[in-house]
N, CA, C and O atoms as CSV, one atom per row, in Angstrom:
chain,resi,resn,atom,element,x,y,z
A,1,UNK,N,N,110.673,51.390,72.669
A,1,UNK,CA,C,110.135,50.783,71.480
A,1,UNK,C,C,111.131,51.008,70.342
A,1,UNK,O,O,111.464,52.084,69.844
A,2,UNK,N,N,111.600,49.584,69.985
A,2,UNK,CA,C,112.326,49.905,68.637
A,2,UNK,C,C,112.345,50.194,67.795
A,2,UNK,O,O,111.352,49.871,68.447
A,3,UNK,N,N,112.417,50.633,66.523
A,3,UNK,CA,C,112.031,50.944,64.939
A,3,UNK,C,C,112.168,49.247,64.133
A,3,UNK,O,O,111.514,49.027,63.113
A,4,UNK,N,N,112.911,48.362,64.628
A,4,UNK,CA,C,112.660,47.478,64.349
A,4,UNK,C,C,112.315,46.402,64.730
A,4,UNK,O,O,112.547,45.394,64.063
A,5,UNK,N,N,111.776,46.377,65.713
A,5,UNK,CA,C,110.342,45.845,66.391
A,5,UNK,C,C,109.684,45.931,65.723
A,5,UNK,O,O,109.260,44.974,65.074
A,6,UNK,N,N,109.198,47.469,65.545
A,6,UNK,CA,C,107.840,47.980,65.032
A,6,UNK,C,C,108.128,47.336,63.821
A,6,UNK,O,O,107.187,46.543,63.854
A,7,UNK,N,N,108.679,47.088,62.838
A,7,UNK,CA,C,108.192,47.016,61.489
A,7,UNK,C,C,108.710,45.682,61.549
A,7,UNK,O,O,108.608,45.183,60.429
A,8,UNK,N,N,109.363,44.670,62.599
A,8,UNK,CA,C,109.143,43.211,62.111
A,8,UNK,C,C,107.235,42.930,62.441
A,8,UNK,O,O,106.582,42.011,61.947
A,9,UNK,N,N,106.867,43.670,63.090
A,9,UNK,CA,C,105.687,43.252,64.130
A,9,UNK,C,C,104.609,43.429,62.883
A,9,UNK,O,O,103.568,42.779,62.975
A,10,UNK,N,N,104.766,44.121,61.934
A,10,UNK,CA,C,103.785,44.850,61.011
A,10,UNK,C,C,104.013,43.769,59.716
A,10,UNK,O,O,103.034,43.107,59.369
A,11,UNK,N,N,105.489,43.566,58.902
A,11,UNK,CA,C,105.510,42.509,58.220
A,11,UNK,C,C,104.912,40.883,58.493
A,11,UNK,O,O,104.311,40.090,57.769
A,12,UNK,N,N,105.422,40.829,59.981
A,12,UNK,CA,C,105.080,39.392,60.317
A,12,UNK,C,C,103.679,39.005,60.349
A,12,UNK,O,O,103.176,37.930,60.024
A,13,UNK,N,N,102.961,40.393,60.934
A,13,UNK,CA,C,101.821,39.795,61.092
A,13,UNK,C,C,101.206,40.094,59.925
A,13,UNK,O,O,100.390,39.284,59.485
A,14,UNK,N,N,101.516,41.464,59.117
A,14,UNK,CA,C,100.851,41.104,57.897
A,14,UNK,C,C,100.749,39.578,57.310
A,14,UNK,O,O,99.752,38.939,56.973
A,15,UNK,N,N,102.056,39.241,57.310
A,15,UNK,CA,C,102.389,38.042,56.255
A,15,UNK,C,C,101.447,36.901,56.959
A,15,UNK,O,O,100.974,36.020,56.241
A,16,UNK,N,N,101.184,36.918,58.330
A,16,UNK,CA,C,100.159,35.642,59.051
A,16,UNK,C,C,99.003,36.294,58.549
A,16,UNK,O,O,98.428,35.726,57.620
A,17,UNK,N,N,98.565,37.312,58.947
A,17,UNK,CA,C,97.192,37.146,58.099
A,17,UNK,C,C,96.998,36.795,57.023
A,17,UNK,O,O,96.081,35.981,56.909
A,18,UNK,N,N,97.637,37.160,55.913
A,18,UNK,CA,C,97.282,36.617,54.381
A,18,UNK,C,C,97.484,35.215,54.645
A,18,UNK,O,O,96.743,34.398,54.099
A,19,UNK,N,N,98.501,34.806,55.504
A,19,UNK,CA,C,98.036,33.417,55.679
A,19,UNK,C,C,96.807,32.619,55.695
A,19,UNK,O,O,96.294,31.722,55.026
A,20,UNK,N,N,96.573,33.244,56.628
A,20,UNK,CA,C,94.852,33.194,57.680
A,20,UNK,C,C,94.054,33.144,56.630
A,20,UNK,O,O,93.452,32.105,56.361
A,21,UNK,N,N,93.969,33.945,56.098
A,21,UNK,CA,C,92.850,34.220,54.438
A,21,UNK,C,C,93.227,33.072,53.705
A,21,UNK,O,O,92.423,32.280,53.212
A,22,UNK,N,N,94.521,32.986,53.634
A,22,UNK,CA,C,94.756,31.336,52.382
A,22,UNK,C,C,93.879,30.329,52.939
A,22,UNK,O,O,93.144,29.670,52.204
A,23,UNK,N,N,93.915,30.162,54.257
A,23,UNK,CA,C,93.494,29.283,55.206
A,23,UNK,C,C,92.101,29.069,55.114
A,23,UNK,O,O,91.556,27.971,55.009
A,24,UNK,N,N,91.574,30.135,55.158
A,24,UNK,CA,C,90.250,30.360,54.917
A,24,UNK,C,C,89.526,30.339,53.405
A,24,UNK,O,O,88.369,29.919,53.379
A,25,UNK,N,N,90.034,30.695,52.354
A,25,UNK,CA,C,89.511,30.466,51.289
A,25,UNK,C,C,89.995,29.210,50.960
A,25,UNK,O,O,89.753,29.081,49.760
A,26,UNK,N,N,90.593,28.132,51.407
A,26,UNK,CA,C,90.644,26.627,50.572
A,26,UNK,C,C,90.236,26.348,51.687
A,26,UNK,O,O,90.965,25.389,51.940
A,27,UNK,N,N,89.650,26.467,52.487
A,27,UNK,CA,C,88.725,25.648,53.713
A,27,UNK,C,C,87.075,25.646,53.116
A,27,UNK,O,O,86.342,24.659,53.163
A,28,UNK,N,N,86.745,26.808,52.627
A,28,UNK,CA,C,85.528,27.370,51.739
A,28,UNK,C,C,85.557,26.416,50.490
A,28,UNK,O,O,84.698,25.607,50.140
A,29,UNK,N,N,86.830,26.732,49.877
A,29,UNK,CA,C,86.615,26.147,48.586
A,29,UNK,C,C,85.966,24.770,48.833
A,29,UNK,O,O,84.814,24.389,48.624
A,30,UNK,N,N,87.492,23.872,49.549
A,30,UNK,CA,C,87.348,22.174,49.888
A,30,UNK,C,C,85.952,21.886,50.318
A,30,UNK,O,O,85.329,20.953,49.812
A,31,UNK,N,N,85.370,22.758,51.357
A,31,UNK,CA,C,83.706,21.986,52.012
A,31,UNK,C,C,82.891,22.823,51.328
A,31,UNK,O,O,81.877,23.111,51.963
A,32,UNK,N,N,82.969,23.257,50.383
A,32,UNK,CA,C,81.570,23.567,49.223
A,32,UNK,C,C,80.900,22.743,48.818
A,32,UNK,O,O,79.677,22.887,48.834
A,33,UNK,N,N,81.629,21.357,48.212
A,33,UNK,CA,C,80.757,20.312,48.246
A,33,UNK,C,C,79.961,19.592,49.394
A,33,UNK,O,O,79.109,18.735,49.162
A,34,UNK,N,N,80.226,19.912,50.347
A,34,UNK,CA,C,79.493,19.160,51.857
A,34,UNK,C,C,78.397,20.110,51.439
A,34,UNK,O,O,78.347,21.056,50.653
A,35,UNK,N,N,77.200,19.288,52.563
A,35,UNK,CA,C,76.368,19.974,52.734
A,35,UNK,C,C,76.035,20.244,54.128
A,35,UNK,O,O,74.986,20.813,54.430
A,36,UNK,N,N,77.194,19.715,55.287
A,36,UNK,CA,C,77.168,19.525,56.457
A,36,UNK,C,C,77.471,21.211,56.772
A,36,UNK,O,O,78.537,21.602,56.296
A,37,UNK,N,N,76.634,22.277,57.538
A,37,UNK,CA,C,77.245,23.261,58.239
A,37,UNK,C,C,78.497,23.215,59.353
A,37,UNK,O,O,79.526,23.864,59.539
A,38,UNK,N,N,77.661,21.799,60.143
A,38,UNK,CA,C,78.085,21.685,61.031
A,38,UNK,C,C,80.000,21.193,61.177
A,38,UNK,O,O,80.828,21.451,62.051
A,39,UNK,N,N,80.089,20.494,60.016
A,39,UNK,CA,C,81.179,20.465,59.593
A,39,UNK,C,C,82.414,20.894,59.831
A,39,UNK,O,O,83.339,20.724,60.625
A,40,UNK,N,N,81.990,21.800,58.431
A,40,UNK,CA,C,82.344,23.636,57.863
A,40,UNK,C,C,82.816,24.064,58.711
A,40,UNK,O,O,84.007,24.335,58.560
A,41,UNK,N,N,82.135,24.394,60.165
A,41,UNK,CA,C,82.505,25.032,61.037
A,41,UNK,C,C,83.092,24.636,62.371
A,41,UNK,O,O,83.577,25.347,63.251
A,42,UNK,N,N,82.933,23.346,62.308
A,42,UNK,CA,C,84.326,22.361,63.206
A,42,UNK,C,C,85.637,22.265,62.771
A,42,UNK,O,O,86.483,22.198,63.663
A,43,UNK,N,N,86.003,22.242,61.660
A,43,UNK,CA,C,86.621,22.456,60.636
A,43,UNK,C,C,87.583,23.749,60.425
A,43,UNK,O,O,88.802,23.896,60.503
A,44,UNK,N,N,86.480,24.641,60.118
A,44,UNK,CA,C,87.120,26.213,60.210
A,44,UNK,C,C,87.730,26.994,61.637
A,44,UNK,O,O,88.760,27.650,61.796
A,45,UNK,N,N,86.478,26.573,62.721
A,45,UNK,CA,C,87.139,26.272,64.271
A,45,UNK,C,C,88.202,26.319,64.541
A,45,UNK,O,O,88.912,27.187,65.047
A,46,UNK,N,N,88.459,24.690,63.969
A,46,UNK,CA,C,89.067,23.890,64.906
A,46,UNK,C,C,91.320,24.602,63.919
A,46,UNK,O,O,92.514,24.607,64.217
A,47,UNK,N,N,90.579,24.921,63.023
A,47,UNK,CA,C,91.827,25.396,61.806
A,47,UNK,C,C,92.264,26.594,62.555
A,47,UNK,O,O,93.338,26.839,63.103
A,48,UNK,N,N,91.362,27.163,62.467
A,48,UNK,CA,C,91.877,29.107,63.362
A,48,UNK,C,C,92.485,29.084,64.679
A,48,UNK,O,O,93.428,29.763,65.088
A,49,UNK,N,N,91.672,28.030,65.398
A,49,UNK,CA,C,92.231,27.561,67.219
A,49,UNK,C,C,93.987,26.830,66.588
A,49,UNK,O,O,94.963,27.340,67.138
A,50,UNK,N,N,94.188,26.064,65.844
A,50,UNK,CA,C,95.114,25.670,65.691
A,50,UNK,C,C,96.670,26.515,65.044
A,50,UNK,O,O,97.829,26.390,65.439
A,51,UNK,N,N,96.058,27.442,63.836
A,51,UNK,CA,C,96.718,28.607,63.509
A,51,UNK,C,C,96.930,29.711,64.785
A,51,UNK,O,O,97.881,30.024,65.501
A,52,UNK,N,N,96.129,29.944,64.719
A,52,UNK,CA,C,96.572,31.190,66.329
A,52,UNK,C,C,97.247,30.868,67.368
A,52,UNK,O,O,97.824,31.799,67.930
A,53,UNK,N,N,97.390,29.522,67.933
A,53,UNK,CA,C,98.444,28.820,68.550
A,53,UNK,C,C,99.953,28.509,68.018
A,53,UNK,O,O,101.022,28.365,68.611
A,54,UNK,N,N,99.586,28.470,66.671
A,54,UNK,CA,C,100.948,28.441,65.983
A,54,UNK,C,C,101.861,29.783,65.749
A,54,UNK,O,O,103.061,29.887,65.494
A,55,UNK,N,N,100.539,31.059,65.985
A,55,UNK,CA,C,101.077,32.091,65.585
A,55,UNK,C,C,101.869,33.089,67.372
A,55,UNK,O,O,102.717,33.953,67.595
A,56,UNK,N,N,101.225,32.518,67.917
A,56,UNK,CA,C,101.393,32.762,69.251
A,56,UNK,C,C,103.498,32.266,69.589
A,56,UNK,O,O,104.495,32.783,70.094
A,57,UNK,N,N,103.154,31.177,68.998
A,57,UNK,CA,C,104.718,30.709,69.235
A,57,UNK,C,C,105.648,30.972,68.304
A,57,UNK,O,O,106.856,30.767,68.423
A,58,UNK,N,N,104.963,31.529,67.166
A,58,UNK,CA,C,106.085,31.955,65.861
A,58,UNK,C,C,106.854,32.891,66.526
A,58,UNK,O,O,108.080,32.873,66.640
A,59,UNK,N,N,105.912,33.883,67.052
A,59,UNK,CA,C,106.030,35.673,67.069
A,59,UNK,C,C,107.310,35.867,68.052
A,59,UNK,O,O,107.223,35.849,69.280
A,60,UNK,N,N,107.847,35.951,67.725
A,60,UNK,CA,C,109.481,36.709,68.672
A,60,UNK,C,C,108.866,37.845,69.567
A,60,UNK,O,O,109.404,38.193,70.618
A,61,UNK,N,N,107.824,38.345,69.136
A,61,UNK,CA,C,107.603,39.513,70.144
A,61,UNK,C,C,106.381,39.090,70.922
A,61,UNK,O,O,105.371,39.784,71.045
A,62,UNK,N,N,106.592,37.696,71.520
A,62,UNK,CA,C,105.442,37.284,72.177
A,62,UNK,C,C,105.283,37.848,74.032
A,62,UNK,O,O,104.389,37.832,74.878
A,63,UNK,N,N,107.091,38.417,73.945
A,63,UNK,CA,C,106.701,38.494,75.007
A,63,UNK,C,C,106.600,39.790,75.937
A,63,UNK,O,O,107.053,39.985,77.065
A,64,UNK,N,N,105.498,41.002,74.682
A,64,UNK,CA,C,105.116,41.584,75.279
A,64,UNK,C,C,103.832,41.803,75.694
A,64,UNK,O,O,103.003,41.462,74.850
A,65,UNK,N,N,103.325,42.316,76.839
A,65,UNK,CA,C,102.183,42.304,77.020
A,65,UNK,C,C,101.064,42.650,75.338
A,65,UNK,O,O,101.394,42.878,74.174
A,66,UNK,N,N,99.819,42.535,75.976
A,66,UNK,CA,C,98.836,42.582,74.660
A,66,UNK,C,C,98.372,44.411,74.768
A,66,UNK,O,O,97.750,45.078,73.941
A,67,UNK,N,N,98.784,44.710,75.717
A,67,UNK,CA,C,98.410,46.172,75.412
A,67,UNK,C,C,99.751,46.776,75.091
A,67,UNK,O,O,99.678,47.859,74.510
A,68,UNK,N,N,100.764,46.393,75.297
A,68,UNK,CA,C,101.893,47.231,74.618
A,68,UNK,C,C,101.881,47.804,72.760
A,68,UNK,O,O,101.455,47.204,71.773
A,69,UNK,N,N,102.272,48.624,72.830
A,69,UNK,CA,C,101.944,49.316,71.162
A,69,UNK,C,C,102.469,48.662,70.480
A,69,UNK,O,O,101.986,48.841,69.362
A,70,UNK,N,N,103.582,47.617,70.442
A,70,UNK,CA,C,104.211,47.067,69.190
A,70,UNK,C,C,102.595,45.616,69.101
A,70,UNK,O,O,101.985,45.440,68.046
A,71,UNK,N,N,102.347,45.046,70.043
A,71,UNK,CA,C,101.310,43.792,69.689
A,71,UNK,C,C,99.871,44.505,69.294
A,71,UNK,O,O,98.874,43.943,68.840
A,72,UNK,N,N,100.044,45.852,69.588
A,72,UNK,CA,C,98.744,46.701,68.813
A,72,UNK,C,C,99.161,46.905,67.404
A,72,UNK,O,O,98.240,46.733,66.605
A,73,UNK,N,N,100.162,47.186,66.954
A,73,UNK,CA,C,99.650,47.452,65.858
A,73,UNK,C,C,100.402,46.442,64.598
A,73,UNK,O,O,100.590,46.645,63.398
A,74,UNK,N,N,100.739,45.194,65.569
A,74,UNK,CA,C,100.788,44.234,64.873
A,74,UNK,C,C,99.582,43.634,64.693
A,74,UNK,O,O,99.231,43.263,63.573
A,75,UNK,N,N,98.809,43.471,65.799
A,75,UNK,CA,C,97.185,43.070,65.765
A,75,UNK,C,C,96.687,43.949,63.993
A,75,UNK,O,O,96.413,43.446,62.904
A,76,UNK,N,N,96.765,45.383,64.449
A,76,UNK,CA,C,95.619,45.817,63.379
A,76,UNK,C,C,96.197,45.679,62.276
A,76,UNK,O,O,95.327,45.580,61.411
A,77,UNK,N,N,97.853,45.583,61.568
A,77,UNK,CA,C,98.148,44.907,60.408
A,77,UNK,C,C,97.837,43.374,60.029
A,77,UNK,O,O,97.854,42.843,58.919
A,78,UNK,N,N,97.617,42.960,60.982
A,78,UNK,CA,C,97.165,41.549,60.770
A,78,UNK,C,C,95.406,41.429,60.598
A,78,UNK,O,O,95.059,40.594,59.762
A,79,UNK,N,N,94.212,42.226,61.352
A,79,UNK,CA,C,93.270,42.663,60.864
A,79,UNK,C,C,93.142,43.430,59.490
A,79,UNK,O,O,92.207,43.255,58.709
A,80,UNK,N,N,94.024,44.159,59.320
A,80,UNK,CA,C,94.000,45.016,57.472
A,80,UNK,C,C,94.234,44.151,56.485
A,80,UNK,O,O,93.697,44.105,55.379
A,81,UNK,N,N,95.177,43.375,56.999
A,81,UNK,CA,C,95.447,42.375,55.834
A,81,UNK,C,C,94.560,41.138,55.156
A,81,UNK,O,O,94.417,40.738,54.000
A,82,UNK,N,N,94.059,40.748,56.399
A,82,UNK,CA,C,92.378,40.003,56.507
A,82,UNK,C,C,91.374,40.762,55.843
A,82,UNK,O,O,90.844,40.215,54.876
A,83,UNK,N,N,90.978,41.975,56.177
A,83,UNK,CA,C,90.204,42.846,55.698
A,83,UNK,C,C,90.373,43.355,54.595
A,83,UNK,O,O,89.392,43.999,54.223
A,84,UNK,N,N,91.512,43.334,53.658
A,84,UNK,CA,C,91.920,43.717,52.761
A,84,UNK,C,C,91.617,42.176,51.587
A,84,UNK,O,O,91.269,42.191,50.407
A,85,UNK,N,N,91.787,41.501,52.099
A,85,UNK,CA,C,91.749,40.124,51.351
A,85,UNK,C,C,90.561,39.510,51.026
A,85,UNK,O,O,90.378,38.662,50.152
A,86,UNK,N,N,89.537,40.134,52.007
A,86,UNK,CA,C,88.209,40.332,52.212
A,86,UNK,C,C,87.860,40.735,50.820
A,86,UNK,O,O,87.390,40.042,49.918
A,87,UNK,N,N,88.146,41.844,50.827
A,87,UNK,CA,C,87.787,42.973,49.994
A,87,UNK,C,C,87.620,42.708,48.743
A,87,UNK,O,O,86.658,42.734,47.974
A,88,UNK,N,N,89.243,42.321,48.628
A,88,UNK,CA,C,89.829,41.960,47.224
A,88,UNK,C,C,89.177,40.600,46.607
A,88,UNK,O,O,88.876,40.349,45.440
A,89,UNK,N,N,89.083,39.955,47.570
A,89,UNK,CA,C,87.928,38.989,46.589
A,89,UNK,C,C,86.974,39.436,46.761
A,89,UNK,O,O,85.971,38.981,46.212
């Protein structure tokens, strides 16, 4: 495990999650006026299925397994950063 692995794995995915959150708060904002749920959430779906595919092929370090420690704790910087964005609004 490299030292810089580890900390592209932690920037990158930080930086996709705050993505993810942009993604998600002007998806909220834009269908506030609907009154369709059903929408909303074809919509938000169909946005996240499409982002996570994109993020899958960004990642240079795609090709390590999902239990290896560098895609762990790129996972949970990419959960903190979500969770953090959470927060903060």
């Amino acid at each position: 495990m490299k030292p810089k692995d580890l900390f592209w794995s932690i920037v990158l995915n930080g930086f996709l999650g705050y993505l993810w959150s942009l993604f998600y708060w002007d998806i909220t904002d834009l269908t506030r006026v609907w009154d369709h749920f059903l929408s909303k959430a074809i919509i938000f779906i169909l946005g996240s299925f499409l982002f996570g595919e994109i993020v899958n092929r960004v990642s240079p370090l795609h090709e390590y397994k999902w239990n290896h420690p560098i895609r762990i704790i790129g996972a949970a910087s990419y959960l903190l950063v979500v969770l953090l964005c959470f927060y903060a609004r």
